[in-house]
C-alpha atoms as one frame of an Amber mdcrd trajectory, in Angstrom:
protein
  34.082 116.093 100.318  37.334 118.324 101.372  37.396 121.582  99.263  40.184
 121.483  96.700  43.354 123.104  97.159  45.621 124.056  94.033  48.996 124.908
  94.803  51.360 125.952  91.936  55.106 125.494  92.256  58.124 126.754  89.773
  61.431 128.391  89.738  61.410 132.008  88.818  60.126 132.780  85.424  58.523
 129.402  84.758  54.941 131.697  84.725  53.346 130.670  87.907  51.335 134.440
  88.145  50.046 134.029  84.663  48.649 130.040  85.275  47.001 131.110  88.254
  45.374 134.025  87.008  44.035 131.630  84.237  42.584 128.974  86.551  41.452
 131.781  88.939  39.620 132.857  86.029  37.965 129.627  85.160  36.981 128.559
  88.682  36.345 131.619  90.202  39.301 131.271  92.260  41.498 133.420  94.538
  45.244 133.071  94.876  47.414 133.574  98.098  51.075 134.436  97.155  53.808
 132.402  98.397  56.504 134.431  97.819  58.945 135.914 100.514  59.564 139.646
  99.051  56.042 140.084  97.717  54.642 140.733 101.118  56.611 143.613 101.666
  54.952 147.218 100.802  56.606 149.705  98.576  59.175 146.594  96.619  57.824
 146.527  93.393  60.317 147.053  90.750  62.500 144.056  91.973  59.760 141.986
  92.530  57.238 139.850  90.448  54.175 140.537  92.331  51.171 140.881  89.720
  49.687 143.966  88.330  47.543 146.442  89.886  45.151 145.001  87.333  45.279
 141.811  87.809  45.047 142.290  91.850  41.586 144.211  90.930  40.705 141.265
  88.753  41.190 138.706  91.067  41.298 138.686  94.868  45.264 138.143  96.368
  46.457 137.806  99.486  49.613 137.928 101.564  51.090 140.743  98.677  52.048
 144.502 100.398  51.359 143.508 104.149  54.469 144.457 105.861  56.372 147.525
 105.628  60.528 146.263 104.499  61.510 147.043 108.057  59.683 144.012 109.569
  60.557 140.574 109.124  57.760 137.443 108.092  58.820 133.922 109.318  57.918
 130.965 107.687  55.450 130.503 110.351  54.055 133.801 110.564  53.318 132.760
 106.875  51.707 129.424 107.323  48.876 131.472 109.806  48.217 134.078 107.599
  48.294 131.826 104.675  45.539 129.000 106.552  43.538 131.538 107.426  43.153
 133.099 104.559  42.693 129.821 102.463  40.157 129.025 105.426  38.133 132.511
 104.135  38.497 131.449 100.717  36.708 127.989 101.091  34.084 130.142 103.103
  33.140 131.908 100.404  32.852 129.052  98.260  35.835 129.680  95.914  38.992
 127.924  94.750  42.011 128.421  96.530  45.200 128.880  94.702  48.463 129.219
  96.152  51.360 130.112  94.307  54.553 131.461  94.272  58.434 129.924  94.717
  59.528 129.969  98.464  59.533 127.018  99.477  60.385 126.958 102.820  56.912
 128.730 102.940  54.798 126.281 100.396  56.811 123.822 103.066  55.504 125.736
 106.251  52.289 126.331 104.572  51.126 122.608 103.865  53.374 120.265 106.268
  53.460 122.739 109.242  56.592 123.492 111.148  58.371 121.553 114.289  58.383
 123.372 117.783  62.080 124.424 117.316  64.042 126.364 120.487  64.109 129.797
 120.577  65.948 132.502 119.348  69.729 132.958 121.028  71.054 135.837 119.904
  74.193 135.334 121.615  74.616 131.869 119.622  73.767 133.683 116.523  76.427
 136.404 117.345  78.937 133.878 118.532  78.408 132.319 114.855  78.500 135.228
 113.007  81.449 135.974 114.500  83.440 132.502 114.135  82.464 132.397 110.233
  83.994 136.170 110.076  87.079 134.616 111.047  87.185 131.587 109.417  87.604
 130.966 105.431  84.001 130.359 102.989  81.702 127.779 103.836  82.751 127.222
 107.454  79.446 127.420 108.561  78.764 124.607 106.051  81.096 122.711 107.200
  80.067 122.912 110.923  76.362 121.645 110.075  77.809 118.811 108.330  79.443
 117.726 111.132  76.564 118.141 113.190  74.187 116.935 110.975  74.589 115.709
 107.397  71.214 115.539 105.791  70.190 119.086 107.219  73.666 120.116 105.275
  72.594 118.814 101.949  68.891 120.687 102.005  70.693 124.018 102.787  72.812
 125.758 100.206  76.805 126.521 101.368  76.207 130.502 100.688  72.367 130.626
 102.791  73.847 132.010 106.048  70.560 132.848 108.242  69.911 129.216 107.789
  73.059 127.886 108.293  72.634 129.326 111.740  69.466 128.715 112.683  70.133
 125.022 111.621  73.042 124.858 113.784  71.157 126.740 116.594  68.255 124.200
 116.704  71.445 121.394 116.934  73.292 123.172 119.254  70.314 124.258 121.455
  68.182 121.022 121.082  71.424 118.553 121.842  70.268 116.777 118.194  70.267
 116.906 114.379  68.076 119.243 112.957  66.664 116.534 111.045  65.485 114.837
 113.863  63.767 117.794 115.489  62.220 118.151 112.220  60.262 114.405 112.812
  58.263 115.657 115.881  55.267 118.289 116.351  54.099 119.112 113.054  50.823
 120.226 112.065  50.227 119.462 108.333  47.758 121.260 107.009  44.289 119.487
 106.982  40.640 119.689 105.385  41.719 119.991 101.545  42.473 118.268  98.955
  45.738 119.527  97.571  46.468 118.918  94.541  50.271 120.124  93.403  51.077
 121.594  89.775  54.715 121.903  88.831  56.283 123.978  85.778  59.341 122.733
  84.587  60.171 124.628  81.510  63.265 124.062  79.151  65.803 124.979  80.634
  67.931 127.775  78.167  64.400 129.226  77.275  63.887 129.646  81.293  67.306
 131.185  81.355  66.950 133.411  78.653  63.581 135.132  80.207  64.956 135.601
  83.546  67.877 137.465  81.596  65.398 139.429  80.466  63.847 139.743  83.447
  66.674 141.022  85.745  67.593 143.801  82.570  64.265 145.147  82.484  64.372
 145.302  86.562  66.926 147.343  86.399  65.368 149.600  82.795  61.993 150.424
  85.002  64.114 151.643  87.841  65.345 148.857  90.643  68.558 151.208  91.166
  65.988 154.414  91.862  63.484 152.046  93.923  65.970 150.493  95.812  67.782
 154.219  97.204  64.253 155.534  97.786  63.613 152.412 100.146  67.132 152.732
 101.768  66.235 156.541 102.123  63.043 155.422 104.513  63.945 152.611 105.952
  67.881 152.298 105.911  70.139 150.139 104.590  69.720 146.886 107.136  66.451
 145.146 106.475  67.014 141.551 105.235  64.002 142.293 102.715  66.878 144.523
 100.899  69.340 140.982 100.376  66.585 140.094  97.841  67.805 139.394  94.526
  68.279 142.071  92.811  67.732 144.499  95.215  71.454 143.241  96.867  72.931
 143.956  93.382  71.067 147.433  93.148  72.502 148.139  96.402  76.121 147.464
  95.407  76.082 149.747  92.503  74.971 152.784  94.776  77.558 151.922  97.297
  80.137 152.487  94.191  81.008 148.731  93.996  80.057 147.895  90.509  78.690
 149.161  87.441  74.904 148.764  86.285  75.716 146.132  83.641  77.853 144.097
  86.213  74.773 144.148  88.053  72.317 143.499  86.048  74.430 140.615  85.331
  75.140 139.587  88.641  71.371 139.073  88.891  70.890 137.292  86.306  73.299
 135.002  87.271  71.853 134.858  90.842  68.509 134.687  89.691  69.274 131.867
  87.444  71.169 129.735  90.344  68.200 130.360  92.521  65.629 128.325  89.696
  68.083 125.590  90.222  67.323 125.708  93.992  64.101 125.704  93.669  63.693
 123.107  91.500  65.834 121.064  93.289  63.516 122.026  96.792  60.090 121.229
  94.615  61.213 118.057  93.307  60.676 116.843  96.688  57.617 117.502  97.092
  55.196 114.480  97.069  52.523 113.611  94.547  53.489 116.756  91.952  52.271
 117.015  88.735  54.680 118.256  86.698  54.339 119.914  82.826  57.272 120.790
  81.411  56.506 124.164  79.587  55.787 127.523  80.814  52.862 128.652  82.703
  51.526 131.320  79.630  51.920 128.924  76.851  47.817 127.845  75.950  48.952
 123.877  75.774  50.563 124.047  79.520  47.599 126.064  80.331  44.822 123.753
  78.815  46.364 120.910  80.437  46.237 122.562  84.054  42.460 123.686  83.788
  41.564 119.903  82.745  43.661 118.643  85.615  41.883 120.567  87.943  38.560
 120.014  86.416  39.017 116.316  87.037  40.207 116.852  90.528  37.134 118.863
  91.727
């Protein structure tokens, strides 16, 4: 029989870290982060990486590989991500991934198509024509060119509003199309997909709390020290909350507009990813968070049944 696979999806602050250090715990399992800004080295306070204690505990992987200055695609992810679930198995223990990016989860389990290359001079032409042109030009341009790719990428995500309308421009069809041929889905588990889907006002409120305390146990101080030694360009410094940190030390707002400009972009960003997870196939979902004993109970039985 296939090994078993558990991968864990959420928005932010639905408890995904604290489920699977629970059924790591029970099935002697080992988790592999899928989360964008966790692989990056010295991000900590704006991130939601787990514990030095918990890391002891229990074996992660993909967390602190990559210094901020160096940039992990989604397929970069899906290799180091296979074969580490590929050591895992070896070792006879449960894989768990978990984390919210789902362009990775996506990478990760359904593999990506053999899109064109890189053009920088397309990227630079773009930048350029949605400098001069009002909001959500860019938008507008991959609706034209292809409608369904439009809908799966938000209005204000401008690195892939570009490389969507590269891949049209470049490959002479719709995105969506390209996205049919070449895959490589991952094969040789048994995957088995648990969703949290807590209330929604008591998800809100802790990722309030969240994005405060970021800021209380020193994002602002973090974020200058990282700017300091690696500069102020790095895309792994648009995270949330680091792009806020970064606005207060450039004298644009105040550290309570900031803290609630992250909230509020932290909160818009569960509604993505809910949105992105509720298309993934055969998901079962609870609708509580992952700490709560109940929500917890119910995910060790599932996966009890499933092994």
């Amino acid at each position: 029989m296939e090994p078993l696979l558990v991968a864990l999806l959420g928005p932010t602050g639905s408890g995904k870290t604290a489920l699977s250090l629970t059924l790591a715990r029970r099935f002697s399992g080992e988790i592999v982060s899928c989360d964008s800004v966790a692989v990056y080295r010295k991000m900590e306070v704006g991130t939601a990486k787990p514990s030095s204690e918990e890391r002891r505990e229990i074996p992660h992987h993909l967390i602190d590989i990559l210094p901020p200055s160096q940039f992990m695609t989604a397929g970069d992810y899906s290799r180091l991500a296979r074969e580490a679930l590929a050591a895992i198995v070896s070792r006879h223990r449960l894989p768990i991934v978990t984390g919210g990016t789902g362009l990775y989860l996506r990478a990760l389990l359904d593999g990506l198509f053999p899109g064109p290359q890189r053009s920088e001079e397309t990227r630079a032409r773009l930048h350029r024509s949605a400098e001069r042109h009002s909001p959500g030009w860019l938008h507008r341009f991959l609706r034209r060119l292809d409608p369904d790719a439009a809908r799966r990428v938000h209005s204000n995500d401008q690195p892939k509003l570009i490389r969507a309308i590269e891949v049209c421009l470049a490959a002479r069809q719709p995105l969506t199309e390209a996205w049919k041929a070449g895959r490589d889905p991952l094969a040789g588990y048994r995957i088995l997909r648990i969703g949290l889907d807590p209330p929604r006002q008591e998800l809100y409120a802790r990722i309030d709390t969240r994005a405060a305390q970021m800021f209380a146990n020193g994002l602002i101080d973090e974020t200058r020290s990282l700017i300091a030694n690696f500069g102020d360009s790095p895309r792994a410094f648009d995270s949330l909350g680091y792009r806020q940190a970064r606005t207060v030390l450039r004298g644009e707002s105040t550290e309570t507009d900031a803290i609630a400009a992250t909230a509020q972009a932290h909160r818009n960003y569960a509604k993505r990813q809910l949105t992105w997870f509720r298309r993934e196939p055969e998901v079962r979902w609870f609708n509580g968070f992952g700490d709560d004993p109940v929500i917890a109970s119910r995910a060790i039985d599932l996966v009890q049944q499933s092994r």
